[in-house]
N, C-alpha and C positions, 0 to 999 in steps of 0.2 A: 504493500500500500504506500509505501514511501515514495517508489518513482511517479506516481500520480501528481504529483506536487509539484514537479517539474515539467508539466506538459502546458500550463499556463505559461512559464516564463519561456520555453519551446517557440511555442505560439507567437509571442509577442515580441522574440526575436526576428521571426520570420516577416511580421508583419511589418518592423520598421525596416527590413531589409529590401523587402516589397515596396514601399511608400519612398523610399530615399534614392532606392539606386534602379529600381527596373522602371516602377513607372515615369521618372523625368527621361532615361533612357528609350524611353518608347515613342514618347511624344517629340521628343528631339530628331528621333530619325522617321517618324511621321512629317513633321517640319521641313525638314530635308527632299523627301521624297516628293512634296508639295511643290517645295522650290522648285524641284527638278523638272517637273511636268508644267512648271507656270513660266518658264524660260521662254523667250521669244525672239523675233529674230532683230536687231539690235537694241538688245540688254546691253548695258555694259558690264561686264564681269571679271571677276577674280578667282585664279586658279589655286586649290590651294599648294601650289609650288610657289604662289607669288606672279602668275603671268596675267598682267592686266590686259584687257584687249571688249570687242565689241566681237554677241554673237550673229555672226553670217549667215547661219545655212543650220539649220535642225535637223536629225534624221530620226526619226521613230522608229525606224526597222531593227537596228541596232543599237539604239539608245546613246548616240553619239552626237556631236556637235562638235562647227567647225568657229573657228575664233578666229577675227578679222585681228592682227597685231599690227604695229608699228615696221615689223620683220616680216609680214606676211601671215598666211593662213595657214591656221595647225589645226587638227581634230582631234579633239579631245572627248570621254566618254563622261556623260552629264555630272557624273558621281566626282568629276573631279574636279568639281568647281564648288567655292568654299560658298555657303550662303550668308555667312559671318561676314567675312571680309565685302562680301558684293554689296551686302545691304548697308554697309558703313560709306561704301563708294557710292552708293543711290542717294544716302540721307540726304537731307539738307542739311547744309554746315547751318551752325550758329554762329552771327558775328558779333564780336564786343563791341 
């Protein structure tokens, strides 16, 4: 009857492990895969290696896209573009 007494604080392990780390993890790459499919074609966007550039050309077949740069045109596959960095490049600045 004693390990009974430990299936409460079992529980309530699991649950804060559940609430802190899977659920914001779920929603973030929900968030992600949003971004992915709401990409159009000149976005401006950030790769997350850091390659700034405007999207050209979409491909759904393959889930790829091609990136208008400074250097010319690279195809990149949608998952490798940062949504973080893009949407900091979209904001509005604020100016003092």
């Amino acid at each position: 009857m004693e390990g009974l007494g430990q299936w409460p604080f079992m529980i309530a392990i699991f649950v804060v492990f559940f609430v802190f780390m899977i659920l914001p993890q779920r929603r973030r790459a929900k968030a992600e895969k949003n971004f992915a499919e709401s990409l159009k074609r000149g976005d401006r966007v950030i790769t997350k290696s850091g390659l700034h550039g405007k999207v050209f050309e979409l491909n759904d077949k393959d889930n790829s896209c091609v990136i208008e740069t400074m250097a010319g045109k690279l195809k990149f596959d949608r998952s490798a573009i940062s949504m973080e960095m893009s949407n900091k490049l979209n904001a509005p600045s604020e100016k003092k």
